[in-house]
N, C-alpha and C positions, 0 to 999 in steps of 0.2 A: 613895856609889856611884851612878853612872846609872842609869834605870830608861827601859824603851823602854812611852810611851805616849801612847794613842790619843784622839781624844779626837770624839766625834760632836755635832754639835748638829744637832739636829731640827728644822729649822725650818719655820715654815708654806710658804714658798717655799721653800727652797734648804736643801739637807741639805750640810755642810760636815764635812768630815772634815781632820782633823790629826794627823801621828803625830810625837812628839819624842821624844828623850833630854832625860829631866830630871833635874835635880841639884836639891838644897833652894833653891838662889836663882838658879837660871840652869834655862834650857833652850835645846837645837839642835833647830830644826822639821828632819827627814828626809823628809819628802812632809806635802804639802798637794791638796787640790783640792773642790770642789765640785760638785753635781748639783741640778739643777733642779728636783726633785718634784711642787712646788705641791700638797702635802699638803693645804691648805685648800679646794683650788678645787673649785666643785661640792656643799659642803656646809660651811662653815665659820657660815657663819650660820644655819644649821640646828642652828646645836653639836652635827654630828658628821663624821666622816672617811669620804667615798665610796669607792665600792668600787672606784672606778678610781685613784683616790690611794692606797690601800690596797696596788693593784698596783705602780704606780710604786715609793712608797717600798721594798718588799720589795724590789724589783729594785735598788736603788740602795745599800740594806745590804747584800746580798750580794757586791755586786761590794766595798763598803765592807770586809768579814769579809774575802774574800779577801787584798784590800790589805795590811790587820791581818797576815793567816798569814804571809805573802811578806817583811813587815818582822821577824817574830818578835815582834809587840809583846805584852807580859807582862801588858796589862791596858787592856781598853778604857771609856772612860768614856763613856756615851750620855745626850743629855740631851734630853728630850721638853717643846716650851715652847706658847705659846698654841693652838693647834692642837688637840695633845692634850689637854692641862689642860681644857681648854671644852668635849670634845667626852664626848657620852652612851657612846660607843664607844672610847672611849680606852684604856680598861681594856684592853678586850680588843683593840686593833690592839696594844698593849704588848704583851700574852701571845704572838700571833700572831710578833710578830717574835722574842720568844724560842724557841719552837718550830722557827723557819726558818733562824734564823741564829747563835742560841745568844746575844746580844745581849743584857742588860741594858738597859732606856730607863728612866731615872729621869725621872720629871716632876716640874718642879719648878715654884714661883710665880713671877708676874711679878716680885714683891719678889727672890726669891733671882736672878733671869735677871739683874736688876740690879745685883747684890753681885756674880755670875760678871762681868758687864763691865765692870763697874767695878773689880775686879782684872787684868784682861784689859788694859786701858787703862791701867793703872800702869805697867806693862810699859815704855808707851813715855810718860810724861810723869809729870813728879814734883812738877805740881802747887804751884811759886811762884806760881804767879796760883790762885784757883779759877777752876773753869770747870763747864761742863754738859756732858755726856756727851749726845749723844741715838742712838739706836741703831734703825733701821727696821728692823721686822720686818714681815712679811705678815697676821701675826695682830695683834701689837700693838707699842708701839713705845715704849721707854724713857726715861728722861729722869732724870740720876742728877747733883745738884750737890753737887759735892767740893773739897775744897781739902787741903791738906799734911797736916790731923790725920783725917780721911775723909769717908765720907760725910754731908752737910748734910740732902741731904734724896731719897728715890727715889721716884720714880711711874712705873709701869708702866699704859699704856693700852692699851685693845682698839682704837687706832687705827690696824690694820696696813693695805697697802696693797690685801690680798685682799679685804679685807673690805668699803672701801670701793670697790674695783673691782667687786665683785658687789653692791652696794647700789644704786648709783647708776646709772643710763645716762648716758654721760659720750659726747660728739662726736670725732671724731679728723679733724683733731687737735682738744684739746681749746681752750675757746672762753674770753672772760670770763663769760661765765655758768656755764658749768661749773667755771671755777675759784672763782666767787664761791658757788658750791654744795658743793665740797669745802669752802670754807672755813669756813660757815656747820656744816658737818656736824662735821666736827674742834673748831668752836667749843663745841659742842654736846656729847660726846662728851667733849670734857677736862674739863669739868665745875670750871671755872674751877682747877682745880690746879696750873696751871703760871703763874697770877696773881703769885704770889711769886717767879719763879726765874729775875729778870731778870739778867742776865752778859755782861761784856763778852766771855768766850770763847766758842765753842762748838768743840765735839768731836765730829768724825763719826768714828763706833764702822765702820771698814770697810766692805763691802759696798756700798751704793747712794754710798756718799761717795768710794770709789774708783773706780769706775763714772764721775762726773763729772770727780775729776781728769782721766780715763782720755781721757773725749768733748772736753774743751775743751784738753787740750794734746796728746793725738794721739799719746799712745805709755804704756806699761804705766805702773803705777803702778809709785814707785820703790821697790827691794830696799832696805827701813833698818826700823832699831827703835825709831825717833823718830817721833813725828807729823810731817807733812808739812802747812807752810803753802800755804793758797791765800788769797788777800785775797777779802772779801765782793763786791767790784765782778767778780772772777771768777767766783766761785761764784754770782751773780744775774745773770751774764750764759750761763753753762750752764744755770742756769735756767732761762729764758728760752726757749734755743735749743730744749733739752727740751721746753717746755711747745707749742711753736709746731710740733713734728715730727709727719710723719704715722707710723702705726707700720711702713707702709713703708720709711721712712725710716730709722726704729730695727732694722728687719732687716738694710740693708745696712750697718749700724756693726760693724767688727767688735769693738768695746769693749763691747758690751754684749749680754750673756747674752741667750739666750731670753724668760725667765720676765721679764727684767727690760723687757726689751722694748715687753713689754705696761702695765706697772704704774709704768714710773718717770716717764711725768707726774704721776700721782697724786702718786709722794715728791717731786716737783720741788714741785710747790704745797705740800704738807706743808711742808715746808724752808723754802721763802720765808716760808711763814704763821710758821715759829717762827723766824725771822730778824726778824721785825716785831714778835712776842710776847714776846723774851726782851730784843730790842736788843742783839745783836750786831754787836759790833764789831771781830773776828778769829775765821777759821777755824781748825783745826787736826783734821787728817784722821789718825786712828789706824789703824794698821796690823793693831792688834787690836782683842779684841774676848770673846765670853764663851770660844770653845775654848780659848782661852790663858789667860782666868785658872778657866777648869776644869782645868787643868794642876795649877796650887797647889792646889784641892779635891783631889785624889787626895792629896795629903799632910796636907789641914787638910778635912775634909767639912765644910761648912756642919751 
């Protein structure tokens, strides 16, 4: 029998909400959408949660809670990832949002964020070829290689895009110096672990990787439950475009979100640097990502 449920990922940038009907091996998404929080900004490298992020997100669960009552959903799952995990206050932004909106936030490791995406992304590819998963987040940013029998190997980094946006003073648009300074920092930073996890596929886990389909062919990303191929001469040539944009520029797109605005040269050069580090040699853009395979935890908890 169906079960109507919800599913919250907390993310250092973007709070994403999803509500489905789920069955033991299928689910129908009924409302999806996302909010822009920027939970990390202003304190993320302080390892804690400011008090104006603090505000934000409250406002953005609420309206989320609402969503939830108006669907009848039976059971909402919240998942608190780099952001909270790292911060001195996490505890208690957790406790706060229980109080306010009656909310659960499970925080969970970078390890287990990677088991959620990486079932999230099963969804839509099964995995004849292996391939890497890499998934941007604000706080940190995953990297999960899999093939038909599962997971090979997962690292999760504190290389998210907030973190590096508040670190560095970067030019806009940004320049090769500042991209040869992100790259030096992430070199830095991965702490040689993604040495071994070279792949001809890569798999962008939604969000900044739909974003780019979005900017270089000039219309939504498509409604399907398969990954969607872009060739790398595409994907380095949105690249590209990205890196060289002012963020004036990035305002009047309408493909791309606020929050994202600001932060996706940073994953532009991210992306290219692990297009050089892994040796990639096809894309493939996943539709999902950890909300969906937080879907199957509600039946199977980590």
């Amino acid at each position: 029998m169906a079960k109507k449920v919800a599913v919250i990922d907390l993310g250092t940038n973007t709070f994403n909400l999803l509500i489905a009907n789920l069955e033991p091996t299928a689910f129908q998404t009924l409302y999806h959408t996302k909010i822009g929080v920027a939970l990390g900004m202003g304190g993320i490298n302080e390892k804690r949660i400011a008090d104006e992020a603090i505000d934000r997100a409250l406002e953005a669960l609420q309206l989320y809670k609402a969503k939830c009552d108006e669907y009848e959903v039976e059971e909402i799952r919240a998942f608190g990832t780099s952001a909270i995990r790292d911060a001195v206050n996490g505890e208690e932004f957790c406790a706060l949002v229980y109080r306010q909106t009656g909310i659960t936030v499970t925080v969970i490791s970078g390890l287990e964020e990677a088991q959620l995406i990486h079932q999230g992304v099963k969804w839509s590819y099964d995995y004849v070829q292996p391939a890497v998963i890499m998934d941007i987040g604000g706080g940190s940013t995953e990297f999960i290689l899999a093939d038909n029998e599962g997971i090979r190997k997962a690292v999760s980094l504190n290389i998210g895009v907030s973190r590096i946006y508040q670190q560095l003073q970067l030019n806009d648009p940004i320049n090769a110096e500042d991209i040869q300074t992100i790259e030096n920092w992430l070199e830095h930073h991965a702490e040689g672990k993604l040495d071994d996890m070279q792949c001809d596929i890569l798999i962008g886990s939604s969000g900044t990787f739909e974003t780019l389909h979005e900017v270089y062919f000039q219309q939504k990303f498509p409604d399907s439950h398969a990954c969607i191929p872009m060739t790398v001469d595409e994907l380095r040539n949105v690249l590209t475009h990205i890196m060289q944009s002012t963020l004036e520029e990035r305002k009047q797109n309408q493909y791309i979100i606020p929050i994202r605005q600001i932060m996706i040269p940073i994953a532009s050069v991210k992306i290219n640097w692990v297009l050089k580090k892994l040796g990639v040699k096809q894309l493939l853009i996943s539709p999902y990502s950890l909300k969906e395979g937080a879907l199957f935890s509600v039946h199977k908890p980590f």
